[in-house]
C-alpha positions in Angstrom: 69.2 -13.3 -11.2 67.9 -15.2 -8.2 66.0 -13.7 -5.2 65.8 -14.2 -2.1 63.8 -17.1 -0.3 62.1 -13.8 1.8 61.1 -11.5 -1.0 59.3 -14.6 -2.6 57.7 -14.9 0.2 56.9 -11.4 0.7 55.6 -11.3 -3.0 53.5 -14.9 -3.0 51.7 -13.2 0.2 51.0 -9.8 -1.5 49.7 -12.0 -4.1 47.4 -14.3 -2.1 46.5 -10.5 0.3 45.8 -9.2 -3.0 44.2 -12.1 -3.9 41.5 -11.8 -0.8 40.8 -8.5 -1.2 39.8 -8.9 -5.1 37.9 -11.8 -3.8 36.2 -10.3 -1.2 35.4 -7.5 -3.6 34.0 -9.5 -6.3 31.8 -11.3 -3.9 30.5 -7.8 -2.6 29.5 -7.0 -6.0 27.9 -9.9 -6.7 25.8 -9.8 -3.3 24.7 -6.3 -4.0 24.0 -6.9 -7.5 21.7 -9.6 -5.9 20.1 -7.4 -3.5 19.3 -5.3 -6.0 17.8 -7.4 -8.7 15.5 -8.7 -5.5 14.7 -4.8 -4.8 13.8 -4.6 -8.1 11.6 -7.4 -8.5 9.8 -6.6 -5.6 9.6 -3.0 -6.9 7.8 -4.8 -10.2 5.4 -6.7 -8.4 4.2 -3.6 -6.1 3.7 -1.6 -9.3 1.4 -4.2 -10.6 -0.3 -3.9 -7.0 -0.9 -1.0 -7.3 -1.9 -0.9 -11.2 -4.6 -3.6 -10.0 -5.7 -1.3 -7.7 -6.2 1.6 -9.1 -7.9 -0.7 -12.3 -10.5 -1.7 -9.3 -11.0 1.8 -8.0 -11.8 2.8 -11.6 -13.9 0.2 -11.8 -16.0 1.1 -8.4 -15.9 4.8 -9.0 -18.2 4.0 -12.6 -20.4 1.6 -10.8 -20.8 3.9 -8.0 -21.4 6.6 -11.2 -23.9 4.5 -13.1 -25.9 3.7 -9.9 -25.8 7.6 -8.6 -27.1 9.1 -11.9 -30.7 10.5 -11.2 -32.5 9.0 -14.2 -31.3 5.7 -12.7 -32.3 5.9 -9.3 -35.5 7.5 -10.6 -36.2 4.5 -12.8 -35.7 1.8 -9.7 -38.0 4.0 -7.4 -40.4 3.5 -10.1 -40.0 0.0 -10.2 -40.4 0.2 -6.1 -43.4 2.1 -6.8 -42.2 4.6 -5.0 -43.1 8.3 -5.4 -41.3 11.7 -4.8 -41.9 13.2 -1.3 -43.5 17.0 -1.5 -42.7 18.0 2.1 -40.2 16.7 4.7 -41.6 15.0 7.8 -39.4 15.2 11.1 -40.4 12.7 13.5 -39.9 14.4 17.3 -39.8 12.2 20.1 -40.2 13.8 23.4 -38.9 11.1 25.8 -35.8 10.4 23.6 -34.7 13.7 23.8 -34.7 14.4 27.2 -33.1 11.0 27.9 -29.3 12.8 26.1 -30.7 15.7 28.2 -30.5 13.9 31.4 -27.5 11.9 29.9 -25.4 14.8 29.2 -25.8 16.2 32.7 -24.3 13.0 34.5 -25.6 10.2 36.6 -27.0 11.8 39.7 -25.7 11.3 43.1 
């Protein structure tokens, strides 16, 4: 049985069209699978950003503990000599207040 010079040809070029496409396909898969390997390697490396972060915020949050506690800052005002005030002293100062005063009312003119 012997075909026709046209329908091998028509076969050999749904072969090679079918050929593109699976080749074009493949390659598709393989970019994305690319892209996506390089999203998730980026994805990695900001979750270890962020776990190093919030290691250093721990970190801050007990120094900023340790150097609130009372006994602690009592300790270094007695090592400053220092000594708890009885009675709060406001200082008033009569010009500086009624310099916002005149401020607050615009330049004259």
């Amino acid at each position: 049985m012997h075909r026709s010079a046209a329908a091998r040809r028509r076969d050999t070029a749904f072969a090679c069209c079918l050929a593109l496409v699976l080749g074009f396909g493949v390659l598709g898969v393989l970019l994305l699978n690319t892209s996506m390997q390089q999203q998730a390697d980026r994805l990695a490396l900001q979750r270890q950003q962020v776990a190093a972060l919030q290691a250093q915020a721990q970190v801050i949050r007990l120094d900023l503990d340790l150097t609130s506690d009372p006994n602690t800052l009592a300790a270094q005002a007695r090592r400053l000599h220092l000594r708890p005030t009885l009675t709060v002293k406001y200082v008033r100062t009569k010009g500086l207040s009624e310099r916002r005063r005149g401020a607050a009312r615009g330049p004259a003119g």
